[in-house]
C-alpha positions in Angstrom: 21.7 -2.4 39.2 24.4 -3.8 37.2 22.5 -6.3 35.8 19.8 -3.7 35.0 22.4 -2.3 32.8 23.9 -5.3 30.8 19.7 -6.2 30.2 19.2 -3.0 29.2 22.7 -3.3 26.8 21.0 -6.8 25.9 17.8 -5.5 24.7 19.7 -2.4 22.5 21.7 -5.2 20.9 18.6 -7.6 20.4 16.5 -4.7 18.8 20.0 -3.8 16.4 19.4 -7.8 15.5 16.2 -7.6 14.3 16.8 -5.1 12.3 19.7 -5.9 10.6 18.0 -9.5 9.6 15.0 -7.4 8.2 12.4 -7.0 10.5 10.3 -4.0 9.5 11.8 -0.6 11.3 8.5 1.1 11.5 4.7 0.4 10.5 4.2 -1.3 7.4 1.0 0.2 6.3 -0.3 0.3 2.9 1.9 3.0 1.3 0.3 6.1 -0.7 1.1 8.7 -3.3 1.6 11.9 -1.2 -1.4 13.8 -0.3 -2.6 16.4 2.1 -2.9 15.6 5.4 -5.8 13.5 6.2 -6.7 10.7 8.7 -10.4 10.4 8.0 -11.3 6.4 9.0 -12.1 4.3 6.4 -16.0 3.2 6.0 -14.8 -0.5 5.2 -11.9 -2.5 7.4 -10.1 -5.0 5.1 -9.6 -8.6 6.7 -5.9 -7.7 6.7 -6.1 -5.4 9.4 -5.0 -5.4 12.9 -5.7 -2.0 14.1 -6.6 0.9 12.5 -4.9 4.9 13.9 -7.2 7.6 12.8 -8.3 5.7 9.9 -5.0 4.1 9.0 -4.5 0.5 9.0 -2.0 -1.2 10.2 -1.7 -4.5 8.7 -1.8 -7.7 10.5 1.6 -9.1 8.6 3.4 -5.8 9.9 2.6 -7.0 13.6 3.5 -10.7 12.6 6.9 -9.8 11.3 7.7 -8.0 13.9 6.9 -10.7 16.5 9.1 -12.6 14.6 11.9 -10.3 14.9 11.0 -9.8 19.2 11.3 -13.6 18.8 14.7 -14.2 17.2 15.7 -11.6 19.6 15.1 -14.1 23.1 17.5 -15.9 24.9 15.5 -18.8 24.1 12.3 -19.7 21.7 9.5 -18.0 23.5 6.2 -20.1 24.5 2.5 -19.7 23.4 2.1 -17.2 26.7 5.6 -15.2 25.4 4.5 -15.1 22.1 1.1 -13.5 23.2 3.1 -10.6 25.2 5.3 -10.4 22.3 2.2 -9.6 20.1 0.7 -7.6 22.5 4.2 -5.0 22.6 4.1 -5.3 18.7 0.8 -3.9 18.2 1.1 -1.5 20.6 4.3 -0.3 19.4 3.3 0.0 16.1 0.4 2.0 17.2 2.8 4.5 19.1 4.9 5.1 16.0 1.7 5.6 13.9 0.9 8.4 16.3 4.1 9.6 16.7 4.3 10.0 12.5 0.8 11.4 11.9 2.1 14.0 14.7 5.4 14.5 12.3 3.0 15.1 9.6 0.8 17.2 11.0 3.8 19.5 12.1 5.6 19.3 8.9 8.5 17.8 10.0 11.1 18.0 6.9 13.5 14.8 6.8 16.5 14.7 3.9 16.6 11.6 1.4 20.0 11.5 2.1 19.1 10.8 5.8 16.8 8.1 4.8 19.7 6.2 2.2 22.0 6.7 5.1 20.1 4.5 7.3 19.0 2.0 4.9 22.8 1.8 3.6 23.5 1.1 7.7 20.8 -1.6 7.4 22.3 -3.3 4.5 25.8 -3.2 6.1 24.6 -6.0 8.1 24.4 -8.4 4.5 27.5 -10.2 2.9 26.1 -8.8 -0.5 23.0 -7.0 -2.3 21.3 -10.7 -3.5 20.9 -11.7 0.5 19.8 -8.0 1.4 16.8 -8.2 -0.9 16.1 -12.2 0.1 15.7 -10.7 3.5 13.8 -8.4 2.6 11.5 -10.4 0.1 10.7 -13.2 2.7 9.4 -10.4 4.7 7.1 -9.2 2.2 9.1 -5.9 2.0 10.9 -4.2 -1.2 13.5 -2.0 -0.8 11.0 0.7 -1.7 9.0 -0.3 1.2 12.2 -0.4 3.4 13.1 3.3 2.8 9.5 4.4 3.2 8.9 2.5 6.8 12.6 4.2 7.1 11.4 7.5 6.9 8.5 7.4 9.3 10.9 6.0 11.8 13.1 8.8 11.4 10.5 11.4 10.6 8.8 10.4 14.2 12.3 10.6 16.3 12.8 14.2 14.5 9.2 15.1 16.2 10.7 13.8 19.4 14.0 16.0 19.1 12.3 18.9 18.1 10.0 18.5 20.8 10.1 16.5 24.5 13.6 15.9 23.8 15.1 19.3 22.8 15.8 19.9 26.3 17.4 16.9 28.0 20.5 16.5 29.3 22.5 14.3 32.0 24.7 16.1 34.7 27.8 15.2 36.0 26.4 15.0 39.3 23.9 12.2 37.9 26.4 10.6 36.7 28.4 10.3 39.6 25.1 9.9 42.1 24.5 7.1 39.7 27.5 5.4 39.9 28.1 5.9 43.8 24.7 4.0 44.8 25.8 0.9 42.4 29.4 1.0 42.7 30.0 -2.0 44.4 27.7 -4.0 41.4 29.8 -2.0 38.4 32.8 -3.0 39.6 34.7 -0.4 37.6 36.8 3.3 37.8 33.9 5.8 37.0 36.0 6.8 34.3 35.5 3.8 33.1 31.8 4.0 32.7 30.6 7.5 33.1 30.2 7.8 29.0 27.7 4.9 29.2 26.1 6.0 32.5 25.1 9.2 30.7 24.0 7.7 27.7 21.7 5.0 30.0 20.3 7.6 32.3 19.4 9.9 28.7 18.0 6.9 27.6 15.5 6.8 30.3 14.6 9.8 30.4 14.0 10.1 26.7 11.6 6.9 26.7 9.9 8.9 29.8 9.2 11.5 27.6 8.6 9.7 24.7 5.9 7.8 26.6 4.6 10.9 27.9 3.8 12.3 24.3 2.3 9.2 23.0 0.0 9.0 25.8 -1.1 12.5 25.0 -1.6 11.5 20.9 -3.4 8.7 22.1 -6.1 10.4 24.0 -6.8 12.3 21.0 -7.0 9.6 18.8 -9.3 6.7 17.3 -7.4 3.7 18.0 -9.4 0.2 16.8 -8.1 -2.9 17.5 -9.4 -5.6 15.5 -10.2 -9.5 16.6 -8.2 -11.1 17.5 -6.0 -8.2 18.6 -9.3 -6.5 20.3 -13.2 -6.0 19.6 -13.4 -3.9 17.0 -16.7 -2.3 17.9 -14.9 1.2 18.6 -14.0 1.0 15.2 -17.2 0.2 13.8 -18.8 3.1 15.6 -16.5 5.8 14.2 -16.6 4.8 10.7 -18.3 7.2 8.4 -20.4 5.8 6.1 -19.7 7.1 2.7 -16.1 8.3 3.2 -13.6 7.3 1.3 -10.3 5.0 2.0 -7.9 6.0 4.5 -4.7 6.4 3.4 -1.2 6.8 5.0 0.0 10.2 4.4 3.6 10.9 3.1 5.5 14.1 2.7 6.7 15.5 -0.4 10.6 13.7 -0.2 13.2 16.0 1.2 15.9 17.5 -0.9 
């Protein structure tokens, strides 16, 4: 059980790597002028795409870079077979967050600029100065426009999740100490010791429970294409509408 714990520690820290080297934070879909609300699919699919959510593409270079990123984060460089799983859990993770921020939309969640800066500002931290911040960036494909717009759908879609499956979740005491009495012996520590990051582990859990629990909900409702190589593409081609015009990511009028 222990070493479940230093993994999970392991993957947290590896995922805070990526992302301070530039790997995109959320889907790095074509961005649009705001717009109402509207994921109608698009009657043509651009070569560029990898898989399209409701009529909204998500671009092949947003699942590459983010590969990348999954990659840097290994213990060691990951095989052809590794590399396929890694593309795999990029795709599909992109996919989840697309759901999660069309559900964001759809319920108007409001998100601050200041919130957005304040995250992008924790991002740059991470650089010795503004020149290697935007040569990051730039051999990513990515503007610092682009950064604070993928930022806000990343923190638009955990607002959902707080507001929603998460607004009720809390760790007990009596978790905590049920917890650390069955793995004692592998912690090796006083409780007291331990018991802020046992409750923050066991939340953890229980938030991607939920969390996986919604998106398995948005996905039943949604038109999910996966396109070659990523998948066959034939669901797609059945649900476009001929004559209907380009799908576009939708973005909320900026917070104030």
């Amino acid at each position: 059980m222990r070493a479940r714990y230093l993994s999970r520690q392991r993957s947290i820290s590896a995922l805070l790597l990526a992302l301070a080297v530039g790997a995109p934070p959320a889907t790095a879909a074509t961005p649009a002028t705001p717009v109402t609300p509207s994921f109608s699919p698009a009657p043509t699919i651009p070569p560029s795409t990898a898989a399209m959510v409701n009529g909204v593409t998500i671009e092949r270079d947003a699942v590459q870079q983010l590969v990348k990123g999954l990659a840097r984060a290994e213990a060691s460089p990951p095989d052809s077979a590794r590399i396929g799983e890694l593309t795999t859990a990029a795709l599909e993770s992109l996919i989840d967050l697309e759901l999660l921020y069309q559900e964001a939309v759809r319920r108007k969640i409001q998100l601050a600029d200041s919130e957005v800066e304040r995250q992008v500002a924790e991002v740059r931290r991470h650089f010795e100065s503004e020149e290697k911040f935007a040569a990051a960036l730039a051999s990513r494909g990515m503007t610092p426009a682009d950064l604070r717009l993928d930022t806000r759908r990343t923190l638009m879609a955990e607002r959902l999740l707080q507001a929603t499956v998460w607004r009720d979740l809390r760790v007990s005491t009596e978790e905590v100490t049920k917890f650390y009495e069955e793995n004692r012996a592998e912690l090796g520590k006083p409780l007291d010791d331990l018991d802020g990051s046992i409750a923050r582990m066991l939340l953890d859990d229980k938030k991607a429970v939920r969390r996986a629990e919604l998106v398995a909900e948005l996905r039943k409702r949604a038109a999910i294409v996966r396109l070659p190589p990523y998948g066959s593409g034939d669901a797609g081609r059945r649900k476009v509408t001929p004559g209907a015009k380009d799908s576009k990511r939708v973005e909320p009028t900026p917070g104030r």
